[in-house]
C-alpha positions in Angstrom: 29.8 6.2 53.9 33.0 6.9 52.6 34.0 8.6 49.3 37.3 8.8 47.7 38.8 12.0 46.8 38.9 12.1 43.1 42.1 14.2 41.2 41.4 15.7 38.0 38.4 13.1 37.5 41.0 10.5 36.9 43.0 9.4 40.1 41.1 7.9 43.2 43.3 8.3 46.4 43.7 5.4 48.3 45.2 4.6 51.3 48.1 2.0 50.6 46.2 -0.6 52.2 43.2 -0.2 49.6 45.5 0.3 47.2 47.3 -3.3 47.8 43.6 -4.8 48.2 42.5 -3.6 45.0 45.8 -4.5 43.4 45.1 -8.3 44.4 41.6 -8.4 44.1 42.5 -7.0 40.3 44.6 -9.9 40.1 41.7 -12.9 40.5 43.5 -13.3 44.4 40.1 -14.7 47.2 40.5 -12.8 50.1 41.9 -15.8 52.2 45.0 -15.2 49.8 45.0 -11.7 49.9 44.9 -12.0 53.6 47.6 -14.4 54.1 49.8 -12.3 51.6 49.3 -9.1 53.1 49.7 -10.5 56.9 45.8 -9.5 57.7 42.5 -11.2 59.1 40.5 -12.2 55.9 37.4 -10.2 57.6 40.0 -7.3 57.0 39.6 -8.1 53.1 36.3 -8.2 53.0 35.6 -4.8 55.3 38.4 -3.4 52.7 36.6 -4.2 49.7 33.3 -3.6 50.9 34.7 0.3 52.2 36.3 0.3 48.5 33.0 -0.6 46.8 31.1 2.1 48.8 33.5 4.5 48.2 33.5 3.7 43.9 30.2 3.5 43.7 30.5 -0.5 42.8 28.1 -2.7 43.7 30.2 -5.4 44.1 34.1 -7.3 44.2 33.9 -8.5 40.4 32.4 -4.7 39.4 35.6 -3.3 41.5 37.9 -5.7 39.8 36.3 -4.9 36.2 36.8 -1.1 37.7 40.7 -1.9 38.4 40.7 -2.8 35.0 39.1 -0.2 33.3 41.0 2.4 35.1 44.5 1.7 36.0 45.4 5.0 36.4 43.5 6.0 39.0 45.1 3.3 41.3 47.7 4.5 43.5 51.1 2.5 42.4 52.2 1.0 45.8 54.6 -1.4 46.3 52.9 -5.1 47.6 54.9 -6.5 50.2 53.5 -9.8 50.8 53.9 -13.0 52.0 54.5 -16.2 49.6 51.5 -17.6 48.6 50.2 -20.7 50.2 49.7 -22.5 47.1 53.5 -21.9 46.7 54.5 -23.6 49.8 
């Protein structure tokens, strides 16, 4: 199982792929648009979130969302580079 390394109790370190994840799941996105946006399977997503909720201690997407919420300072700021959502098209 892995654990994120936690800076000053206040910063999780993500890798920028988590850290887009989170960033879209924060933002209501189902992993079929996160997928498409981010150029990935959808089973990608979901093994993402899963690793992220392991790794926080969450049991599940809505608690890592809340989580996202709660603590934006401990997300990474990345850049999203994604595609345009399907809905859009």
């Amino acid at each position: 199982m892995k654990r994120f390394s936690v800076v000053d109790e206040a910063r999780v370190i993500l890798s920028p792929r988590e850290a887009q994840v989170l960033e879209l799941v924060k933002a209501s996105h189902p992993n079929k648009e996160i997928a498409f946006r981010l150029g990935v399977t959808e089973g990608s997503v979901k093994v993402t979130i899963y690793q992220l909720c392991l790794g926080i201690g969450l049991p599940n997407r809505t608690a890592l969302a809340i989580w996202a919420y709660q603590h934006p300072e401990a997300i990474q700021r990345l850049p999203v580079k994604t595609n345009k959502s399907p809905q859009a098209a």
